[in-house]
Jmol script that loads the backbone (N, CA, C; Angstrom):
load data "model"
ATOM      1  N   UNK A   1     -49.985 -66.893  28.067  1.00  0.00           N
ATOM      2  CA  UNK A   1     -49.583 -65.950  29.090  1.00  0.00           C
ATOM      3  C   UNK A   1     -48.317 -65.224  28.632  1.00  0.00           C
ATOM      4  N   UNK A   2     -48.292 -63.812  28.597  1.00  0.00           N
ATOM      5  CA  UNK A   2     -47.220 -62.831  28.448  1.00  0.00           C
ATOM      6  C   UNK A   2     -46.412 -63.507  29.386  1.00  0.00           C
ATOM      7  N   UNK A   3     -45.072 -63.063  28.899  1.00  0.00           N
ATOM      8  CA  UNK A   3     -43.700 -62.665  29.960  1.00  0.00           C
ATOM      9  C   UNK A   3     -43.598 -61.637  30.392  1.00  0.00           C
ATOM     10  N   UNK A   4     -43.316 -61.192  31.536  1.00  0.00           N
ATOM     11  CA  UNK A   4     -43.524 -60.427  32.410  1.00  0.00           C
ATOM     12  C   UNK A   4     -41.995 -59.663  31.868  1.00  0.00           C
ATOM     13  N   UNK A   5     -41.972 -57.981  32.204  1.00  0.00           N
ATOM     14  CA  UNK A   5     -40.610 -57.088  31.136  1.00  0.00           C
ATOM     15  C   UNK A   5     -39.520 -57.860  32.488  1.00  0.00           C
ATOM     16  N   UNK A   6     -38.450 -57.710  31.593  1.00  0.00           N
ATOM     17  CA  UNK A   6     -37.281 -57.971  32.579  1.00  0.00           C
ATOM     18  C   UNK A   6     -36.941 -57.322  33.441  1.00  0.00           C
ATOM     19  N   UNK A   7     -36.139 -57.463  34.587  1.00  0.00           N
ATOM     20  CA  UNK A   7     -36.399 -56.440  35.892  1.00  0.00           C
ATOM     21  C   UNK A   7     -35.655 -55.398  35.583  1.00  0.00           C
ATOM     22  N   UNK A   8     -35.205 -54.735  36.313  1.00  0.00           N
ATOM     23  CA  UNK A   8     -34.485 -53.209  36.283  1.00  0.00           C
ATOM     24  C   UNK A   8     -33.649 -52.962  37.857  1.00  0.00           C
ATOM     25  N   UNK A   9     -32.105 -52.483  37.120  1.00  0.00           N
ATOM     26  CA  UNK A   9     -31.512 -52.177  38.249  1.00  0.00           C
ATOM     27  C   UNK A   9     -30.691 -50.721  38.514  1.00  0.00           C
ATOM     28  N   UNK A  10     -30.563 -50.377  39.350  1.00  0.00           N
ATOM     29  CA  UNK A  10     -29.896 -49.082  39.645  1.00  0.00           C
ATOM     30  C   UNK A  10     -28.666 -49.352  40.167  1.00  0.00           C
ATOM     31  N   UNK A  11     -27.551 -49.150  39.342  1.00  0.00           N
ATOM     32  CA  UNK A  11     -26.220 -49.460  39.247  1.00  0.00           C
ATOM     33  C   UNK A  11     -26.139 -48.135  40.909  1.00  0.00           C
ATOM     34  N   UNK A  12     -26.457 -47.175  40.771  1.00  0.00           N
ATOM     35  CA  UNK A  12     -26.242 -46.439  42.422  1.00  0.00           C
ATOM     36  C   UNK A  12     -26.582 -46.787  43.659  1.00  0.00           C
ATOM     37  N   UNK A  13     -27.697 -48.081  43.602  1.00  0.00           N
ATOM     38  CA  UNK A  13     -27.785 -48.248  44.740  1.00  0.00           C
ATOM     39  C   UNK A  13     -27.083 -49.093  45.533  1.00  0.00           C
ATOM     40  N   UNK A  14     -26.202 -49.250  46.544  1.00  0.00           N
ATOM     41  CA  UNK A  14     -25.664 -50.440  47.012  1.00  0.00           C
ATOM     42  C   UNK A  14     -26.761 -51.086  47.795  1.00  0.00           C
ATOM     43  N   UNK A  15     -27.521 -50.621  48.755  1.00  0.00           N
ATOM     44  CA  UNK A  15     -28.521 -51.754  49.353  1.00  0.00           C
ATOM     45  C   UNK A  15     -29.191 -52.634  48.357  1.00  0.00           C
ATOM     46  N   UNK A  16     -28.672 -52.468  47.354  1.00  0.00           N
ATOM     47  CA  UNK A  16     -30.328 -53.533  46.087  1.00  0.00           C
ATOM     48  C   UNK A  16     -29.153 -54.972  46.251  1.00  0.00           C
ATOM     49  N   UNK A  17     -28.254 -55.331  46.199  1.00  0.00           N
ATOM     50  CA  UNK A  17     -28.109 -56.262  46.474  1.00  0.00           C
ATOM     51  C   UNK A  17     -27.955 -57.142  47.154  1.00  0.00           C
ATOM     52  N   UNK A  18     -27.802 -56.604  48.939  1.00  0.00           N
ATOM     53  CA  UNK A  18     -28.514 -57.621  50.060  1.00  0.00           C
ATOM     54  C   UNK A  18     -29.829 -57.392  50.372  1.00  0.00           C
ATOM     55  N   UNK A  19     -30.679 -56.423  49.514  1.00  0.00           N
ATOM     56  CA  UNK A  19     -32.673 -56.319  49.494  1.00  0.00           C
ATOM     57  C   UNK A  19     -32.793 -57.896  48.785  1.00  0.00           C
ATOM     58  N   UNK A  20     -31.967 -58.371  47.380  1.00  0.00           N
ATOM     59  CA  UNK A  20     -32.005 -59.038  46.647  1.00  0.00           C
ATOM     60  C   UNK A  20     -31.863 -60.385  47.291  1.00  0.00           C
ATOM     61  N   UNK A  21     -30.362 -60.474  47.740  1.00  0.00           N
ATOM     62  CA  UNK A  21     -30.262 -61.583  48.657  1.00  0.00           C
ATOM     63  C   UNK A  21     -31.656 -61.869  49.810  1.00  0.00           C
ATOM     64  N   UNK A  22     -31.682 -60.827  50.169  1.00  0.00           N
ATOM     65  CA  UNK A  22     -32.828 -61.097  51.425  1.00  0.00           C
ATOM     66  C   UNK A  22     -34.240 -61.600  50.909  1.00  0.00           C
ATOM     67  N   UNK A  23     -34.350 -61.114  49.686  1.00  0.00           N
ATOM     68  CA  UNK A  23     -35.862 -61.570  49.158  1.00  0.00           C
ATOM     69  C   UNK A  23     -35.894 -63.102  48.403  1.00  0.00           C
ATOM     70  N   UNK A  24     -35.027 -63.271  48.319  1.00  0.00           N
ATOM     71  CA  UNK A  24     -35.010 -64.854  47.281  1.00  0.00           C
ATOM     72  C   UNK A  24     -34.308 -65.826  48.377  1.00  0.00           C
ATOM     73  N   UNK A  25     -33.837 -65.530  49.341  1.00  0.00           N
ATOM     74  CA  UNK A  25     -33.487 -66.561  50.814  1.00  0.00           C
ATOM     75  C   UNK A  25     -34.485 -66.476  51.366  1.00  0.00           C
ATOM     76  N   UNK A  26     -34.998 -65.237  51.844  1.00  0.00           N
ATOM     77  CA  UNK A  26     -36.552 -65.137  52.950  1.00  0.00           C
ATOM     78  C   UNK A  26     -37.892 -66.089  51.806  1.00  0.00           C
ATOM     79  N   UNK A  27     -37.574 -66.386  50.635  1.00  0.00           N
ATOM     80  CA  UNK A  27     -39.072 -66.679  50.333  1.00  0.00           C
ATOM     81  C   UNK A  27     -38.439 -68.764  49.898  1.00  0.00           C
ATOM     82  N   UNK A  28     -37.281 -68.627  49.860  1.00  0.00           N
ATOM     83  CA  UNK A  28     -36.801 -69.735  49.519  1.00  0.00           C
ATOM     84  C   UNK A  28     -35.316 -70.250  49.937  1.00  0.00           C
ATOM     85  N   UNK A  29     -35.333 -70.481  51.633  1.00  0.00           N
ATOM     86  CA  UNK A  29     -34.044 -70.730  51.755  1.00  0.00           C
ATOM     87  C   UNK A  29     -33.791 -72.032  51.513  1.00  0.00           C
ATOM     88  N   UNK A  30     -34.222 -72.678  50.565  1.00  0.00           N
ATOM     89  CA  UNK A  30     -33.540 -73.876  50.111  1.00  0.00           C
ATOM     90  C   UNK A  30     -32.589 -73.480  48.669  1.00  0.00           C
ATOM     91  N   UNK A  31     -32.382 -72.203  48.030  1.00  0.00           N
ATOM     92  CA  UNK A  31     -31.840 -71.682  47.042  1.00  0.00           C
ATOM     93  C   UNK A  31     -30.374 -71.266  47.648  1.00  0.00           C
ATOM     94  N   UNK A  32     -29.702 -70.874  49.367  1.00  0.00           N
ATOM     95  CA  UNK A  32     -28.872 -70.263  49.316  1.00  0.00           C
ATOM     96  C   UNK A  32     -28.096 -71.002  48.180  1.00  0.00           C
ATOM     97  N   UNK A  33     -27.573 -72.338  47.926  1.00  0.00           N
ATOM     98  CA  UNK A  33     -26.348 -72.734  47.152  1.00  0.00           C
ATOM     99  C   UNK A  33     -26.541 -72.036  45.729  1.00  0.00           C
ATOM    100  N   UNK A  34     -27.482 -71.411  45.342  1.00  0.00           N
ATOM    101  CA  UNK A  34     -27.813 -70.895  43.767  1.00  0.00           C
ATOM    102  C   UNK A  34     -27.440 -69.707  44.007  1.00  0.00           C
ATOM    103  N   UNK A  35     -27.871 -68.660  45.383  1.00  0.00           N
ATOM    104  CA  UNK A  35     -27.694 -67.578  45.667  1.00  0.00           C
ATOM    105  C   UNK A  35     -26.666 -67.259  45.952  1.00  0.00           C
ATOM    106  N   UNK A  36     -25.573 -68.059  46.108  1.00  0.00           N
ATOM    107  CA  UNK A  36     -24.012 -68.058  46.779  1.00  0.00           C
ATOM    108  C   UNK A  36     -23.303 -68.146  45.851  1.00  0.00           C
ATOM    109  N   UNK A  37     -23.887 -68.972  44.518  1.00  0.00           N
ATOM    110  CA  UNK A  37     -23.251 -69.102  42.881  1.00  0.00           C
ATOM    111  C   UNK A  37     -22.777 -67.792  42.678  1.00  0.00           C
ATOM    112  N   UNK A  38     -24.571 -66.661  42.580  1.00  0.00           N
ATOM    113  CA  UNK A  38     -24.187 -65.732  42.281  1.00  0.00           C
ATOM    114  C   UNK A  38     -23.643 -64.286  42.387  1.00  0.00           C
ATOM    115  N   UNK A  39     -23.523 -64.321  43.991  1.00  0.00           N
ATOM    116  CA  UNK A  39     -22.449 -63.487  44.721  1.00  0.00           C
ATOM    117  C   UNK A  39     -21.378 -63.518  45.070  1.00  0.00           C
ATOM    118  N   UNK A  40     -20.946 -65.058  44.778  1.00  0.00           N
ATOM    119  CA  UNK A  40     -19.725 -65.426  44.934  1.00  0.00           C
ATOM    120  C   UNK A  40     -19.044 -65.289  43.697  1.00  0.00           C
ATOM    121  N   UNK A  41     -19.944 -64.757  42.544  1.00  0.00           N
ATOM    122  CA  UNK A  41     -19.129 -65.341  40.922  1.00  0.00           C
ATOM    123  C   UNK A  41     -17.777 -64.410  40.674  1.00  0.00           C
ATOM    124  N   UNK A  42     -17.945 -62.909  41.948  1.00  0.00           N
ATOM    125  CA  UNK A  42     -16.486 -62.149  41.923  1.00  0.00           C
ATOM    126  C   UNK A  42     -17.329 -60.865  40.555  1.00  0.00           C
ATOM    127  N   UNK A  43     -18.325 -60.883  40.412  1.00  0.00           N
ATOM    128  CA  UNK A  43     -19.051 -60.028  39.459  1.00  0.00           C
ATOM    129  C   UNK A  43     -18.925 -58.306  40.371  1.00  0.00           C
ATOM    130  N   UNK A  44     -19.208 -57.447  39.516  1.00  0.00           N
ATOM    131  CA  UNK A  44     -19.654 -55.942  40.432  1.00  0.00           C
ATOM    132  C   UNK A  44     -20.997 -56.027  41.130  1.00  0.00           C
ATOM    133  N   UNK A  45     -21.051 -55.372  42.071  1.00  0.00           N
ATOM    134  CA  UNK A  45     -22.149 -55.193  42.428  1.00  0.00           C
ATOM    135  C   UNK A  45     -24.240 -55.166  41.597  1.00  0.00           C
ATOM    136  N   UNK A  46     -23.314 -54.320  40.646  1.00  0.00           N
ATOM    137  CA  UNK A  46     -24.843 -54.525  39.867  1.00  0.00           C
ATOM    138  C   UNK A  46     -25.195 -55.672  39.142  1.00  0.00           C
ATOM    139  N   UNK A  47     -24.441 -56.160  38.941  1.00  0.00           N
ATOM    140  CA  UNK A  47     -24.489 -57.281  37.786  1.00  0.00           C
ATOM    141  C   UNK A  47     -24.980 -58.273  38.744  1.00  0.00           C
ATOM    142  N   UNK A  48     -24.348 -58.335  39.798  1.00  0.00           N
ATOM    143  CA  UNK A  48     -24.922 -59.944  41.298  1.00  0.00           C
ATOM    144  C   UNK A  48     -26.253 -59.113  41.412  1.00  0.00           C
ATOM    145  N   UNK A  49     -26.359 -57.875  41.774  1.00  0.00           N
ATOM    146  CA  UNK A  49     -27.757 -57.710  41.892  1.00  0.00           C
ATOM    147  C   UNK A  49     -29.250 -57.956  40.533  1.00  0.00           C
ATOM    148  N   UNK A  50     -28.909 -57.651  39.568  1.00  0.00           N
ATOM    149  CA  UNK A  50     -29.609 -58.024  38.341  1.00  0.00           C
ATOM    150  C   UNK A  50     -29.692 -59.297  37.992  1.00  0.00           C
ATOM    151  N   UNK A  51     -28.507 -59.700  38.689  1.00  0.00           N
ATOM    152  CA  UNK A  51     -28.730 -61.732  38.134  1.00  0.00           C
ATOM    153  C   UNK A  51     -29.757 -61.869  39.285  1.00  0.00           C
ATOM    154  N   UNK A  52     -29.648 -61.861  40.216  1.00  0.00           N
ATOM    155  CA  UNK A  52     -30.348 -62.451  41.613  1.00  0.00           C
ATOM    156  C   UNK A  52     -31.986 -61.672  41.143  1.00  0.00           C
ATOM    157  N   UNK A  53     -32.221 -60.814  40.807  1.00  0.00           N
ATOM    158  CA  UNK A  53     -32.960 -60.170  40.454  1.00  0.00           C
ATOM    159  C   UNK A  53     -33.673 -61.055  38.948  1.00  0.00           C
ATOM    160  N   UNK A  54     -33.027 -61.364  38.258  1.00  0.00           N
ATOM    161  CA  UNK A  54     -33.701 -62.461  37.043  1.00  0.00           C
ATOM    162  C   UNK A  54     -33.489 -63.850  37.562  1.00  0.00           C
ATOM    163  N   UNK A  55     -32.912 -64.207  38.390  1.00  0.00           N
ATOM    164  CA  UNK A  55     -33.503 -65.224  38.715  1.00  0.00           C
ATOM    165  C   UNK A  55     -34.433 -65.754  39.693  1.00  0.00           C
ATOM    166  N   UNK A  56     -34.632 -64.983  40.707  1.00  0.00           N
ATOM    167  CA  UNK A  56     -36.231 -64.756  41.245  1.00  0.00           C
ATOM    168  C   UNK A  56     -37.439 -64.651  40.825  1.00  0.00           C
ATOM    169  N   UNK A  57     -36.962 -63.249  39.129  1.00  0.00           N
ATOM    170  CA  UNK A  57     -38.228 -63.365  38.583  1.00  0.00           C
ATOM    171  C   UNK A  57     -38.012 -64.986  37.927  1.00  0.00           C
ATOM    172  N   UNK A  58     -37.696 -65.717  36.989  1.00  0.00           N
ATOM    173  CA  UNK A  58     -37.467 -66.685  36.886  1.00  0.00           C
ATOM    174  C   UNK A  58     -38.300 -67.929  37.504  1.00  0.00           C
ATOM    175  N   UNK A  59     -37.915 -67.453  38.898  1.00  0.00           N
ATOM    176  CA  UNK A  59     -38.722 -68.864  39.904  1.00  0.00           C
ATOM    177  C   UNK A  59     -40.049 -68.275  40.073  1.00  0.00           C
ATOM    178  N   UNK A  60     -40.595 -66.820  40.231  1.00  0.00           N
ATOM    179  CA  UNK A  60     -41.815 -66.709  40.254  1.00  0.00           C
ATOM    180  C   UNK A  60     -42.842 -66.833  39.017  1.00  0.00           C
ATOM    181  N   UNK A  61     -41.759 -66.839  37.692  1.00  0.00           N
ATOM    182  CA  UNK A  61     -42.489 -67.024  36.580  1.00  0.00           C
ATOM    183  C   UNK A  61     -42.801 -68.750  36.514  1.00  0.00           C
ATOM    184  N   UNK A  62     -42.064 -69.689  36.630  1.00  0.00           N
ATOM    185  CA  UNK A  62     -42.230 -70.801  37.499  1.00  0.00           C
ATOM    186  C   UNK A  62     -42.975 -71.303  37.904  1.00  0.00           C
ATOM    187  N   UNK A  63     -43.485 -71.013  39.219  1.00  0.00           N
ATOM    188  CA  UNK A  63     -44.397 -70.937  40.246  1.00  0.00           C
ATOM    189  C   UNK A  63     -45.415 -70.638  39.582  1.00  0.00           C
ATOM    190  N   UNK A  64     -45.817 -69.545  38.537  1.00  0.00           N
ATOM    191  CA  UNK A  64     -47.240 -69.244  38.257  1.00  0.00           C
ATOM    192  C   UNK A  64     -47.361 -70.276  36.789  1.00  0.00           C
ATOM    193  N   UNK A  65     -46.475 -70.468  35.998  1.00  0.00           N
ATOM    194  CA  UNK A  65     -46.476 -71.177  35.080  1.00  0.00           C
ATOM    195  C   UNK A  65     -45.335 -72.270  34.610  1.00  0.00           C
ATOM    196  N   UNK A  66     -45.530 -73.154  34.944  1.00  0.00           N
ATOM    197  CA  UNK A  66     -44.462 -73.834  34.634  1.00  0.00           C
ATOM    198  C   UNK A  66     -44.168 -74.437  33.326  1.00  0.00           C
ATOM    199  N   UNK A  67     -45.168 -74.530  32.809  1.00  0.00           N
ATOM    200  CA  UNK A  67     -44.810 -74.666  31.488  1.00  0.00           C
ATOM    201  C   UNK A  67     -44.032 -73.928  30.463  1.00  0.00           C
ATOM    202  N   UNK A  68     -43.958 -72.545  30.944  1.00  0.00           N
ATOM    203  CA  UNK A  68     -43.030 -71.565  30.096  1.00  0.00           C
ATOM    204  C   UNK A  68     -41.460 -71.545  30.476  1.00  0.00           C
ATOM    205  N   UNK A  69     -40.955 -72.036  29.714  1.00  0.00           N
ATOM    206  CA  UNK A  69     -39.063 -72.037  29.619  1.00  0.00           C
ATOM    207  C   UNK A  69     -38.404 -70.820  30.121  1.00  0.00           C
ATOM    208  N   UNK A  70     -37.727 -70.739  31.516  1.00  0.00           N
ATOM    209  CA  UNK A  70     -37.094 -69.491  31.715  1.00  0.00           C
ATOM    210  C   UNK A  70     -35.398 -70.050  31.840  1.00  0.00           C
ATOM    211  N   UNK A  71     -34.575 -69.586  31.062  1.00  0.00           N
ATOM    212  CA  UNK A  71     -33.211 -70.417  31.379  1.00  0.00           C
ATOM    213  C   UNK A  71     -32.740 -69.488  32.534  1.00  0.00           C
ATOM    214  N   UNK A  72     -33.038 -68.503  32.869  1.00  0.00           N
ATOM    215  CA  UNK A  72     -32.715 -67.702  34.238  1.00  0.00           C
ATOM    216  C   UNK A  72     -32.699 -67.926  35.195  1.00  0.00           C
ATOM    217  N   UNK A  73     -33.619 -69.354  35.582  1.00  0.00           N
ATOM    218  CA  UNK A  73     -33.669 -70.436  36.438  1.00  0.00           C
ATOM    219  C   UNK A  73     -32.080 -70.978  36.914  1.00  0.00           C
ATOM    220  N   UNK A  74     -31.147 -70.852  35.860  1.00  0.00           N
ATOM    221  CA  UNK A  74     -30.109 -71.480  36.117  1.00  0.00           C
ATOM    222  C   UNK A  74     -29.029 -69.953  36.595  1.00  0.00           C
ATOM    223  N   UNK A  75     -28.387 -70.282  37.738  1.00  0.00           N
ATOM    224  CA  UNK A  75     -27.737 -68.626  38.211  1.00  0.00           C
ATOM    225  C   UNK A  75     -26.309 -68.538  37.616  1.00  0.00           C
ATOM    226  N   UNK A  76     -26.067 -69.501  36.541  1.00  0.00           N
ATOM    227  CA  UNK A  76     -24.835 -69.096  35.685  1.00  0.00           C
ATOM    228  C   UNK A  76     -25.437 -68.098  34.429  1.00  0.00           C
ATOM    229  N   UNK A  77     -27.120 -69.005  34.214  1.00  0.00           N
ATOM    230  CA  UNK A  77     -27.447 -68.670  32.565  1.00  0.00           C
ATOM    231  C   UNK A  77     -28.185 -66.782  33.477  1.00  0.00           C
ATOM    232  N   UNK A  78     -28.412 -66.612  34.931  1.00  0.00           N
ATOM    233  CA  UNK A  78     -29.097 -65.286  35.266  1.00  0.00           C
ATOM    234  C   UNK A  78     -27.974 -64.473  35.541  1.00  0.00           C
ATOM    235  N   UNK A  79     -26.577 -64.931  35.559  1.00  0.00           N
ATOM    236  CA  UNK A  79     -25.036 -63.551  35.682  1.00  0.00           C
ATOM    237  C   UNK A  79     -25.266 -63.689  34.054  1.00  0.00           C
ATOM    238  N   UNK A  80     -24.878 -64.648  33.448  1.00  0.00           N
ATOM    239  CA  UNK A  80     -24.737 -64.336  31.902  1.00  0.00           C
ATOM    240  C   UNK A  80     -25.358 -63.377  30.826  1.00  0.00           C
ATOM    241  N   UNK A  81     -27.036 -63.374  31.369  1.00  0.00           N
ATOM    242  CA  UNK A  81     -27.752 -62.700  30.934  1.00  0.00           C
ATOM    243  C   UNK A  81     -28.066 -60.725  31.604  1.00  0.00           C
ATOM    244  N   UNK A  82     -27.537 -60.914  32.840  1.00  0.00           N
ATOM    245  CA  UNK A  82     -27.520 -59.955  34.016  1.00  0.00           C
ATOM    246  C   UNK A  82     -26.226 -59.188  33.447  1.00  0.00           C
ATOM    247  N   UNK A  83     -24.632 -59.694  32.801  1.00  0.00           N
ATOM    248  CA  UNK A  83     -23.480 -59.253  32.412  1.00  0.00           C
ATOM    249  C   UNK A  83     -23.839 -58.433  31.259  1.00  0.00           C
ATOM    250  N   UNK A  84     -24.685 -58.810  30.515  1.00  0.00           N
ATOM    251  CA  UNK A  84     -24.845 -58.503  28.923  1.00  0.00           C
ATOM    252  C   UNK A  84     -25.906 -57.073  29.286  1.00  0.00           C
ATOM    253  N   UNK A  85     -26.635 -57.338  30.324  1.00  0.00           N
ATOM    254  CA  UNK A  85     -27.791 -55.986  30.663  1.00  0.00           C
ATOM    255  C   UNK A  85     -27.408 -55.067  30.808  1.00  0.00           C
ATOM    256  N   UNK A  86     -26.277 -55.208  31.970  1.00  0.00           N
ATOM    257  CA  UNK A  86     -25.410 -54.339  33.001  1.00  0.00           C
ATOM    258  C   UNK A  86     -24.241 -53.258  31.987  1.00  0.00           C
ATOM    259  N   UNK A  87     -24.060 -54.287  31.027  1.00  0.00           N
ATOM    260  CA  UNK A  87     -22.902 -54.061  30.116  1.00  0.00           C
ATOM    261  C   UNK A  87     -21.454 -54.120  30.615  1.00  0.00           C
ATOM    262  N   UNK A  88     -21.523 -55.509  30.953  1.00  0.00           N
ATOM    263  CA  UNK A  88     -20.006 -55.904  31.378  1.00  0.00           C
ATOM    264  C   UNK A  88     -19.996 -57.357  30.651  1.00  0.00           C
ATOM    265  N   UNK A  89     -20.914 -57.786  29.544  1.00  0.00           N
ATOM    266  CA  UNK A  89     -20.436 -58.411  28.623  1.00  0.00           C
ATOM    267  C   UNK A  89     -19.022 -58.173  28.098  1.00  0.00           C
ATOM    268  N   UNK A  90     -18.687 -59.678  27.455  1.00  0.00           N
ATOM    269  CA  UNK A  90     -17.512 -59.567  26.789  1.00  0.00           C
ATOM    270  C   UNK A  90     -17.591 -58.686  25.539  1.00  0.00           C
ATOM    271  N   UNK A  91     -16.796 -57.629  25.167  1.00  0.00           N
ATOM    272  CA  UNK A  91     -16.115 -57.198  24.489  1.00  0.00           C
ATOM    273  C   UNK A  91     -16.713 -55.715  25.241  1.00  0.00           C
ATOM    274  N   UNK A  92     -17.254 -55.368  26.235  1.00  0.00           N
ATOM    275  CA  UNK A  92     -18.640 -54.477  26.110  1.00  0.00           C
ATOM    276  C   UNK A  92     -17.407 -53.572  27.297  1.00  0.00           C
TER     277      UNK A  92
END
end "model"
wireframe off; spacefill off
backbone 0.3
color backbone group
C-alpha cells in the first residue's frame, strides 16, 4: 500500500487551525492531551495547523494499516516535521 502525499497548508488561512483542532477531537476525543502538545508548543499558527494536520493523517494511515510506520503519530515528531514544511526549521 502507497503512502498517501503529505497534507497541505495555507499559511493565510486562520480558521484551518481550529477546522484542525475540531476534526481530530470530534473523531477522537481521547487525543485532546496530544492535541494540546501541539497548540500549546507556542509554534505560529501554520506550523500547529500542519502538525495537527500530519498527525491525523498519521492516525488515519493507522487505522487503515497498521503495519506501516508513521512517526507523525507522535505530536512532537508531527511539529518537528510540520516546522521543517512550514519553514521555520532551524537555521531556515
Amino acid at each position: 500500500m502507497a503512502l498517501a502525499p503529505p497534507p497541505t497548508f495555507d499559511p493565510d488561512d486562520s480558521s484551518e487551525l481550529e477546522d484542525e483542532i475540531e476534526a481530530v477531537i470530534g473523531a477522537r476525543p481521547d487525543l485532546v492531551p496530544s492535541v494540546r502538545k501541539i497548540i500549546e508548543a507556542g509554534e505560529p499558527k501554520p506550523v500547529a495547523s500542519h502538525a495537527l494536520k500530519l498527525f491525523a493523517a498519521a492516525l488515519a494511515q493507522a487505522a487503515e494499516d497498521p503495519s506501516l510506520p508513521n512517526p507523525n503519530r507522535n505530536p512532537a515528531t508531527a511539529l518537528g516535521a510540520a516546522k521543517v514544511a512550514v519553514g521555520k526549521g532551524k537555521g531556515k
